[in-house]
VMD Tcl script that builds the backbone (N, CA, C; Angstrom):
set m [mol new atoms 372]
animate dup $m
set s [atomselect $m all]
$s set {name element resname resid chain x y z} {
  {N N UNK 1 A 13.448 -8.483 -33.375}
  {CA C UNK 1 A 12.362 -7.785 -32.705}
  {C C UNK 1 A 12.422 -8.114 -31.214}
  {N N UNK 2 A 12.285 -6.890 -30.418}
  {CA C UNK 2 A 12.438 -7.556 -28.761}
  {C C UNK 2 A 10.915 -7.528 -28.229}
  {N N UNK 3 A 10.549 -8.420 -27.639}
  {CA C UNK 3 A 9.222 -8.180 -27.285}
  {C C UNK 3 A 9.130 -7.718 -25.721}
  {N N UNK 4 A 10.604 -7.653 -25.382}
  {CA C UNK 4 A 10.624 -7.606 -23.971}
  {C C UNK 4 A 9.320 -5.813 -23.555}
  {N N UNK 5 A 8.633 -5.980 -22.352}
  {CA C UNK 5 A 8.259 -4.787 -21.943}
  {C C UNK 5 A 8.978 -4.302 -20.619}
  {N N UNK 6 A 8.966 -3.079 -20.272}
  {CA C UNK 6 A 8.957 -2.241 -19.378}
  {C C UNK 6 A 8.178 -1.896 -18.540}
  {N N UNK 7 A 8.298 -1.742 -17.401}
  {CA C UNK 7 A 6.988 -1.295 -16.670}
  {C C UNK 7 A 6.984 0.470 -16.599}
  {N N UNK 8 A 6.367 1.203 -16.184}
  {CA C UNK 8 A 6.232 2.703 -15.550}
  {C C UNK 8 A 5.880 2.511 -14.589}
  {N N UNK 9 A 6.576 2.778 -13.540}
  {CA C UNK 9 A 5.642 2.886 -12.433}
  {C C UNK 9 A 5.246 3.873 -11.901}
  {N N UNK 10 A 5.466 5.290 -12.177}
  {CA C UNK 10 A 5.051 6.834 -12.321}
  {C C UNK 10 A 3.856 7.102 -13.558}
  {N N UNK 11 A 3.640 6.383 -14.513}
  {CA C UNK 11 A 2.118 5.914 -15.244}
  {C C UNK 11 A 1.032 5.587 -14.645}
  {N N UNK 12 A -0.016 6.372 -14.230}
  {CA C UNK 12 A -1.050 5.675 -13.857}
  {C C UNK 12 A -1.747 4.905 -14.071}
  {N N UNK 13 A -2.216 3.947 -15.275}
  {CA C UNK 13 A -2.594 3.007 -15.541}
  {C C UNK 13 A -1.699 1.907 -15.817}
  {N N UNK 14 A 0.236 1.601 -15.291}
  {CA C UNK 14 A 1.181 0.730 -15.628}
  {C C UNK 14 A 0.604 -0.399 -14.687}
  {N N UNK 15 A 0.591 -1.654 -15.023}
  {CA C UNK 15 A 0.613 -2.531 -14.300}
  {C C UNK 15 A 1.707 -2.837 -13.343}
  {N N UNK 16 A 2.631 -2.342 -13.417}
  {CA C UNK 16 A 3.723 -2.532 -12.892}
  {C C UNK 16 A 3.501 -1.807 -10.725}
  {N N UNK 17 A 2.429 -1.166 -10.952}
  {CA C UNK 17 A 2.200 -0.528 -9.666}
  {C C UNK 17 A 1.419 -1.516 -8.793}
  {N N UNK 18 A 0.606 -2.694 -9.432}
  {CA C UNK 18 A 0.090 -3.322 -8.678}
  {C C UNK 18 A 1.309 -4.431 -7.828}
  {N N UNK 19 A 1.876 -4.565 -9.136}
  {CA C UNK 19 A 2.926 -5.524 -8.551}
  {C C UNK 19 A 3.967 -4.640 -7.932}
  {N N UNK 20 A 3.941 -3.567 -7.615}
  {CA C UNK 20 A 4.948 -3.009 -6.202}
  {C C UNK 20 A 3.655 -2.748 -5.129}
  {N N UNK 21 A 2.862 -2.731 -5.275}
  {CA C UNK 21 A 1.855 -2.896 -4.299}
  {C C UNK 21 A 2.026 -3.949 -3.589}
  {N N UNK 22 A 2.179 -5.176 -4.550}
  {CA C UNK 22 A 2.004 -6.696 -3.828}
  {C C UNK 22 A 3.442 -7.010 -3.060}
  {N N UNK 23 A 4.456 -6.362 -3.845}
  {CA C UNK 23 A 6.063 -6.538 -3.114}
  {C C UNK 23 A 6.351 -5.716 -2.280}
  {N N UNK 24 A 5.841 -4.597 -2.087}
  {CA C UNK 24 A 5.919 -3.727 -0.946}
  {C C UNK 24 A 5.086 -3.847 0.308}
  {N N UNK 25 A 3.996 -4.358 0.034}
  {CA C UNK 25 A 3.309 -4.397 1.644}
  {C C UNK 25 A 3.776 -5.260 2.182}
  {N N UNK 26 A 3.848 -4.641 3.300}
  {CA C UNK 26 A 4.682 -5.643 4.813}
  {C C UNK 26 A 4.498 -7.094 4.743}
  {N N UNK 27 A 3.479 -7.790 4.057}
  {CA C UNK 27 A 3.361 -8.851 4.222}
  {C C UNK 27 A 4.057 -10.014 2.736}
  {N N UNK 28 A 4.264 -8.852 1.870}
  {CA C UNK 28 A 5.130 -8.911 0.705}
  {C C UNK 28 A 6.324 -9.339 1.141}
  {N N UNK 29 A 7.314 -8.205 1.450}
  {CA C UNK 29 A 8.516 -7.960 2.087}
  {C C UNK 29 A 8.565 -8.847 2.954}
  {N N UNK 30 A 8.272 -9.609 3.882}
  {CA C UNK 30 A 8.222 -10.523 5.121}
  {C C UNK 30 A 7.957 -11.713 4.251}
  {N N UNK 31 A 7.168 -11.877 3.474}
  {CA C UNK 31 A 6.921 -13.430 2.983}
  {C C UNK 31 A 8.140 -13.701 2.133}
  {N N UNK 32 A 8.610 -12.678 1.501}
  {CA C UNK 32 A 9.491 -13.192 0.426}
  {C C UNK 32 A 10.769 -13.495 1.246}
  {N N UNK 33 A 11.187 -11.789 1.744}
  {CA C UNK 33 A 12.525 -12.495 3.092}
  {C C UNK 33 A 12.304 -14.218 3.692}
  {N N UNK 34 A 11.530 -14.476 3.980}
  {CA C UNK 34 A 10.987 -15.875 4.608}
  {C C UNK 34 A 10.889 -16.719 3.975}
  {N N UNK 35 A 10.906 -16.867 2.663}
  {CA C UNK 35 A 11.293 -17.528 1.720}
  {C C UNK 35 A 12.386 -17.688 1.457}
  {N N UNK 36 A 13.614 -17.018 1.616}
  {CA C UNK 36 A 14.445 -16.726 0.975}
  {C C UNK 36 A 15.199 -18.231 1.795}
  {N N UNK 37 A 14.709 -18.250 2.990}
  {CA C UNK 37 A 15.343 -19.595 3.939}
  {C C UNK 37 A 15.157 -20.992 3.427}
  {N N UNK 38 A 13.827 -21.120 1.998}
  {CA C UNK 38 A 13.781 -22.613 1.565}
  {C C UNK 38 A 12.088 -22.310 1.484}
  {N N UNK 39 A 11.650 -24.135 1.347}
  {CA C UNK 39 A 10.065 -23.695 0.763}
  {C C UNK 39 A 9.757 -24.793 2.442}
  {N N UNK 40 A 8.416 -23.814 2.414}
  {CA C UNK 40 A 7.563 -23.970 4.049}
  {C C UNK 40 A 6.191 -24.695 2.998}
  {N N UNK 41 A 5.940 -25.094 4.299}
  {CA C UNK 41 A 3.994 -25.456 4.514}
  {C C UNK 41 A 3.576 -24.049 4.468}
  {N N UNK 42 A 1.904 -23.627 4.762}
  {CA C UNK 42 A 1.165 -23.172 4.448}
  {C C UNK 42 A 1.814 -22.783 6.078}
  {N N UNK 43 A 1.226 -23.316 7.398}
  {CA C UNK 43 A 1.426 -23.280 8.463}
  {C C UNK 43 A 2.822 -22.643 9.039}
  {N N UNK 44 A 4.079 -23.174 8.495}
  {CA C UNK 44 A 5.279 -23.017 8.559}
  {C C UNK 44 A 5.355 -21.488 8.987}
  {N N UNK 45 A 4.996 -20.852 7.580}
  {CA C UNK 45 A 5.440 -19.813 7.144}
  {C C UNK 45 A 4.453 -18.585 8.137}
  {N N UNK 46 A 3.354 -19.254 8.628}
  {CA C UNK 46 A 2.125 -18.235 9.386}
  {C C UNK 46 A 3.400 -18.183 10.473}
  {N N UNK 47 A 3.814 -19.434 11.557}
  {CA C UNK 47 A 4.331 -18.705 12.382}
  {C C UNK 47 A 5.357 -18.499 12.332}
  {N N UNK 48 A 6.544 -18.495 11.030}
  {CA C UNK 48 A 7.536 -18.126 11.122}
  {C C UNK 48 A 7.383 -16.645 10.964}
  {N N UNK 49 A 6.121 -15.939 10.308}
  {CA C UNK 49 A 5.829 -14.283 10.410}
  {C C UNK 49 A 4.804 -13.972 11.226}
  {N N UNK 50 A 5.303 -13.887 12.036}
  {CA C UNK 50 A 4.446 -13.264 13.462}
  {C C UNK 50 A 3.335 -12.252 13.208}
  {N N UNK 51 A 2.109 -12.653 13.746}
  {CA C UNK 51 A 1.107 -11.543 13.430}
  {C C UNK 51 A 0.340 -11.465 11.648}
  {N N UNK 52 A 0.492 -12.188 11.094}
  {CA C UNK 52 A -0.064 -12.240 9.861}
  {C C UNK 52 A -1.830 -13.259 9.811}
  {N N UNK 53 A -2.384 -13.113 9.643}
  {CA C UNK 53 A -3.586 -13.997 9.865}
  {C C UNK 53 A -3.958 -14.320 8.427}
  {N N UNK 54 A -4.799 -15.438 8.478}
  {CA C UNK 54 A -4.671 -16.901 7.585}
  {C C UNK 54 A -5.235 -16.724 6.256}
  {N N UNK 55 A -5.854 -15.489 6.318}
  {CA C UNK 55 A -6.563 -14.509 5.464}
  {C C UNK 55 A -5.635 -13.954 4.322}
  {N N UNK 56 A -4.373 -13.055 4.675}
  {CA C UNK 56 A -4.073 -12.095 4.399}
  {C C UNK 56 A -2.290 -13.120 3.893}
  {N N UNK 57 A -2.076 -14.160 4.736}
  {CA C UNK 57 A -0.992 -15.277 4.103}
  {C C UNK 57 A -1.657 -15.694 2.915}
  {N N UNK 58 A -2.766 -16.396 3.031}
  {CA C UNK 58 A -3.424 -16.551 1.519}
  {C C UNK 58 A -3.350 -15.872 0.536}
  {N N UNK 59 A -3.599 -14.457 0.939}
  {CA C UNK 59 A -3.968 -13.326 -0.281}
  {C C UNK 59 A -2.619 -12.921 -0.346}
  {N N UNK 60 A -1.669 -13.039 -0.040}
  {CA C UNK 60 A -0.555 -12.539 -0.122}
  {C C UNK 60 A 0.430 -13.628 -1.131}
  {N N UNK 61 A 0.441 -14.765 -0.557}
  {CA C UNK 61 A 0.959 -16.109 -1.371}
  {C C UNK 61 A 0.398 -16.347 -2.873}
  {N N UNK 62 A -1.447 -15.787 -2.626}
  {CA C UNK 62 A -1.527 -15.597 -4.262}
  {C C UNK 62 A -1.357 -14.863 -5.444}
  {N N UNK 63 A -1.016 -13.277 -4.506}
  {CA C UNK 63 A -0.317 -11.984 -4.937}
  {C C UNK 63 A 0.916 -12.510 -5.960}
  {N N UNK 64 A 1.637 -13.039 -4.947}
  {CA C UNK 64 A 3.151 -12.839 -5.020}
  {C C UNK 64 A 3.133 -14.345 -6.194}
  {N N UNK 65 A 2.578 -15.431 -5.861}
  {CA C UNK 65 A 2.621 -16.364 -7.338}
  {C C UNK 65 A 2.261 -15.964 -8.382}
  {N N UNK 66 A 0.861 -15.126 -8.594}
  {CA C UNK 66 A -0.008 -14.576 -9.600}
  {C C UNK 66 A 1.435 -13.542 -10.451}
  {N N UNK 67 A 2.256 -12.889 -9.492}
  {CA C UNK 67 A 3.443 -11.906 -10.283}
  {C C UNK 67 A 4.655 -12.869 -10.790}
  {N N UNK 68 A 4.868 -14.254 -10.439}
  {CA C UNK 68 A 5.760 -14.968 -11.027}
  {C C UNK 68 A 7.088 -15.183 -9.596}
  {N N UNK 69 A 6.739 -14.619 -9.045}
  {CA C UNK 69 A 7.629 -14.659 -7.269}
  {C C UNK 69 A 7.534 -15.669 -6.462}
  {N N UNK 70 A 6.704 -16.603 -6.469}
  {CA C UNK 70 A 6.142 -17.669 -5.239}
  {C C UNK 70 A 5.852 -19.042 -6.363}
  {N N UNK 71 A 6.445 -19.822 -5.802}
  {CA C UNK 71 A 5.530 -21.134 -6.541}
  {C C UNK 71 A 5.107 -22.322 -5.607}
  {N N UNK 72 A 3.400 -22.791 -5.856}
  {CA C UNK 72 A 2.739 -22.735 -5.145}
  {C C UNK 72 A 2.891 -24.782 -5.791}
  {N N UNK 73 A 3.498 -25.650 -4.150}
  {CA C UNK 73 A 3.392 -27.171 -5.066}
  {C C UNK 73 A 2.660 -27.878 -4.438}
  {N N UNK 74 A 1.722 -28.393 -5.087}
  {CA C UNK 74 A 0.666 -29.050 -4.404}
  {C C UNK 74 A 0.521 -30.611 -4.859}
  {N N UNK 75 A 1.448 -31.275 -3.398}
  {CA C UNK 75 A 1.408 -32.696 -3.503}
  {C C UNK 75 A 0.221 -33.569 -3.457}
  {N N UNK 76 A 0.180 -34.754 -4.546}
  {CA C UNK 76 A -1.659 -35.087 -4.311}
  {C C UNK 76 A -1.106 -36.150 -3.631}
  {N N UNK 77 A -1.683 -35.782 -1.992}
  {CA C UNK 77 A -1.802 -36.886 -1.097}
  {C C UNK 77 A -3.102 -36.505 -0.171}
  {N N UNK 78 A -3.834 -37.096 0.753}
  {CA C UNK 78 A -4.858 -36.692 1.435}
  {C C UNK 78 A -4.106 -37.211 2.448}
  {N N UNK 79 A -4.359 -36.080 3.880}
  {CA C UNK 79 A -4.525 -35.126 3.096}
  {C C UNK 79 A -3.808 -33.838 2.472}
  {N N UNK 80 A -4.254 -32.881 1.747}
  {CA C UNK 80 A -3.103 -32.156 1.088}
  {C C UNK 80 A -2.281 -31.527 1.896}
  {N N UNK 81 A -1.102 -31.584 0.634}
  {CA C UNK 81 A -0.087 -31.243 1.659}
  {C C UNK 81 A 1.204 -30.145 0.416}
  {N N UNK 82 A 0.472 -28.769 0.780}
  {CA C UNK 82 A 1.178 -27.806 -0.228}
  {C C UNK 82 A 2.209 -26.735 -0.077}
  {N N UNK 83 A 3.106 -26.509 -0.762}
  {CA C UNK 83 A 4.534 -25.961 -0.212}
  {C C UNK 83 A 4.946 -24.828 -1.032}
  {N N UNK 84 A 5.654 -23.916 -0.451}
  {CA C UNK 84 A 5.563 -22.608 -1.389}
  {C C UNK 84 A 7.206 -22.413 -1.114}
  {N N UNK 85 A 7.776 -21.872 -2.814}
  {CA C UNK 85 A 9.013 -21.304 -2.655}
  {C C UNK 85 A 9.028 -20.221 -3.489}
  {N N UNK 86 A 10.220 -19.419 -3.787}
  {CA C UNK 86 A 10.786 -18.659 -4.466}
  {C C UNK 86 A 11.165 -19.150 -5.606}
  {N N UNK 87 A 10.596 -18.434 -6.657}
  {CA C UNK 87 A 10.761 -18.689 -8.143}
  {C C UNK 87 A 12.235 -18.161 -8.576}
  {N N UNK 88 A 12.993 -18.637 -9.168}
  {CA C UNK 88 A 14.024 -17.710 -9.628}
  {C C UNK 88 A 14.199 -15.919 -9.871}
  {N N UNK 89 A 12.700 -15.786 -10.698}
  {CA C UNK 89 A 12.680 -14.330 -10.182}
  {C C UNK 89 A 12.635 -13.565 -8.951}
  {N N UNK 90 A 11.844 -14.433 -7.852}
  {CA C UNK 90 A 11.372 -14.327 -6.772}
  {C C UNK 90 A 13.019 -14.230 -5.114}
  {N N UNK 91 A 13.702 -14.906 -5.915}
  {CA C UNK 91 A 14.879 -15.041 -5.677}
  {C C UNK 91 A 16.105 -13.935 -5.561}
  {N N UNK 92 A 16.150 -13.720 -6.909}
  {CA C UNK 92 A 16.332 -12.285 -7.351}
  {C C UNK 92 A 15.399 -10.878 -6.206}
  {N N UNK 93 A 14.081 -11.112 -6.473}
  {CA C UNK 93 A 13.667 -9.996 -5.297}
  {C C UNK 93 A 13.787 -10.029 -4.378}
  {N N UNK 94 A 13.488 -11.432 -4.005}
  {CA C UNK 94 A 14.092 -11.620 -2.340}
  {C C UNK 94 A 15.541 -11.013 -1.703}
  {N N UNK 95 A 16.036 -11.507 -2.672}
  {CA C UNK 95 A 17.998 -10.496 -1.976}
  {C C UNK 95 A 17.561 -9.291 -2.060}
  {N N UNK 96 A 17.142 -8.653 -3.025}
  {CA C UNK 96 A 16.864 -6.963 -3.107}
  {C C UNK 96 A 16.299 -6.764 -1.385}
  {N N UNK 97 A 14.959 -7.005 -1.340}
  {CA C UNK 97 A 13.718 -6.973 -0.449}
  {C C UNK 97 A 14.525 -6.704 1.193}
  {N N UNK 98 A 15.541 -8.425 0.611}
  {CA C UNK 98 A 16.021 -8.619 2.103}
  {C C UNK 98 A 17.499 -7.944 2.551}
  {N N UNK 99 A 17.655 -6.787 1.233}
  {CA C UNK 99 A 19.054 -5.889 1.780}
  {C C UNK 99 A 18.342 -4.484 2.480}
  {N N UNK 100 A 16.808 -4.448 2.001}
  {CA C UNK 100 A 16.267 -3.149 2.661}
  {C C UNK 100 A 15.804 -3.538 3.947}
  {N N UNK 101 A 15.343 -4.723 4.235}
  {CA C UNK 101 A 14.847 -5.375 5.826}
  {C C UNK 101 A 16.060 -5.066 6.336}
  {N N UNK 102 A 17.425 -5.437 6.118}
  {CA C UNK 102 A 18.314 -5.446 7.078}
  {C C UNK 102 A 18.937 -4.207 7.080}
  {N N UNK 103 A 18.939 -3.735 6.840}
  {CA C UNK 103 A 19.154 -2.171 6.205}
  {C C UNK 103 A 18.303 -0.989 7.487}
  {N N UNK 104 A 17.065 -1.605 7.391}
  {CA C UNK 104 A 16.405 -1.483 8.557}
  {C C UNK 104 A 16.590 -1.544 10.323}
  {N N UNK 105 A 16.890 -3.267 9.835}
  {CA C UNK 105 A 17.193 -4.027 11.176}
  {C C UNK 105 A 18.821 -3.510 11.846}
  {N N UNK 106 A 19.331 -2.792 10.991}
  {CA C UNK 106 A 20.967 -2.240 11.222}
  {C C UNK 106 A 20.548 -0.928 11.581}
  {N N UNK 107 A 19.740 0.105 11.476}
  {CA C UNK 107 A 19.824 1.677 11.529}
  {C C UNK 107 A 18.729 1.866 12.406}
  {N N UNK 108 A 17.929 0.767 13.427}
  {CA C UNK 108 A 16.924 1.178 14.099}
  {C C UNK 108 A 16.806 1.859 15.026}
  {N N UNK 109 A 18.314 2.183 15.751}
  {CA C UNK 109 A 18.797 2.957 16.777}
  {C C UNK 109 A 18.656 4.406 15.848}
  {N N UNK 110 A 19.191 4.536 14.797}
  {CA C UNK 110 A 18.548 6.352 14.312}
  {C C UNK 110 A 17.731 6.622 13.627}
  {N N UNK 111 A 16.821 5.204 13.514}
  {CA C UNK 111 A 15.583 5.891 13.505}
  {C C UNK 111 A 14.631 5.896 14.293}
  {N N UNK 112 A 14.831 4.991 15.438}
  {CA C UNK 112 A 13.986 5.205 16.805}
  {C C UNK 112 A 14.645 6.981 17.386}
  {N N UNK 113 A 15.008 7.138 16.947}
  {CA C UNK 113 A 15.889 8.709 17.390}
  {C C UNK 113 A 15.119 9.444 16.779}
  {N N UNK 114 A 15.374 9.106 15.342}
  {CA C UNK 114 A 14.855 10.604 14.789}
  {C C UNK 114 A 13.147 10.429 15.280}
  {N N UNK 115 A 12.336 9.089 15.296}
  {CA C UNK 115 A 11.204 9.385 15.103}
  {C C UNK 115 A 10.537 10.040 16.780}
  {N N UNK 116 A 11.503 9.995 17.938}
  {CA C UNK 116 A 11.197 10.318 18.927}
  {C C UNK 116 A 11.417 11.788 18.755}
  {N N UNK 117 A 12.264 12.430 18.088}
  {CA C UNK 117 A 12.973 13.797 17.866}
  {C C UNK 117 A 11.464 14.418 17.233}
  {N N UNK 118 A 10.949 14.171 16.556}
  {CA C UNK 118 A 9.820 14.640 15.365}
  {C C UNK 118 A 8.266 14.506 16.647}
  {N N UNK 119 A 8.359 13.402 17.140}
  {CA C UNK 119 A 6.845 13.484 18.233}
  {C C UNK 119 A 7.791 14.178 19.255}
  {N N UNK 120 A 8.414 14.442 19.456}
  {CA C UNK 120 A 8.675 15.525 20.804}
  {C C UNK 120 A 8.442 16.462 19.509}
  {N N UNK 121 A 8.650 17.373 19.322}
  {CA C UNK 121 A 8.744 18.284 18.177}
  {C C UNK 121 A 7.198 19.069 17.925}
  {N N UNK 122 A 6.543 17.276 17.747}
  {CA C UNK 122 A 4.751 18.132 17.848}
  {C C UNK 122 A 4.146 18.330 18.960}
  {N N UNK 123 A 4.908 17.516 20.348}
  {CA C UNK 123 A 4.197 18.203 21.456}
  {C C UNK 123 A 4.511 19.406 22.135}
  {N N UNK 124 A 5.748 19.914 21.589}
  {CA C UNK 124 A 5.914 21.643 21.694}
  {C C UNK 124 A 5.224 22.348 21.240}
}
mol reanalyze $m
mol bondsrecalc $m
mol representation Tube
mol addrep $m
């Protein structure tokens, strides 16, 4: 018997959409790439991703553990002192995640093109 499941993510009620919700927003994609370098502090990781506020690293770090992606280690010393890495699965997404960042970071010259081509386009 396999108990393994599947997700849908074209199902509207699949769970599987929350968790591309949580791996797709920018702060998904950026935390996990940033992971992919080793496990940070809480702090580490704020300014190694520029522009993220302390709010939204939180809610994001608990996203991405809550899906099995992040693991969250919390040394008992005072005072605390807690460290986040990539889970083996998390690992696995991270290479995915971080072939579309660079993928990005390689083609920005045509798409700073096309997207200047398209706003000239609407001010005609």
């Amino acid at each position: 018997m396999n108990d393994s499941v599947r997700g849908d993510l074209f199902s509207e009620y699949c769970p599987s959409r929350e968790v591309l919700k949580h791996v797709t927003s920018r702060w998904g994609v950026l935390l996990l790439v940033a992971l992919m370098d080793g496990t940070y502090r809480f702090g580490e990781l704020r300014r190694k991703v520029g522009g993220i506020s302390e709010k939204m690293l939180a809610q994001t770090l608990q996203w991405l553990e809550q899906d099995g992606f992040v693991q969250r280690i919390a040394h008992p010393v005072v005072p605390p002192h807690v460290e986040y890495r990539l889970t083996p699965l998390g690992e696995e997404l991270g290479h995915r995640v971080g072939e579309v960042a660079a993928w990005i970071e390689g083609n920005m010259d045509g798409i700073l093109v096309a997207q200047r081509k398209v706003a000239a386009a609407k001010t005609d």
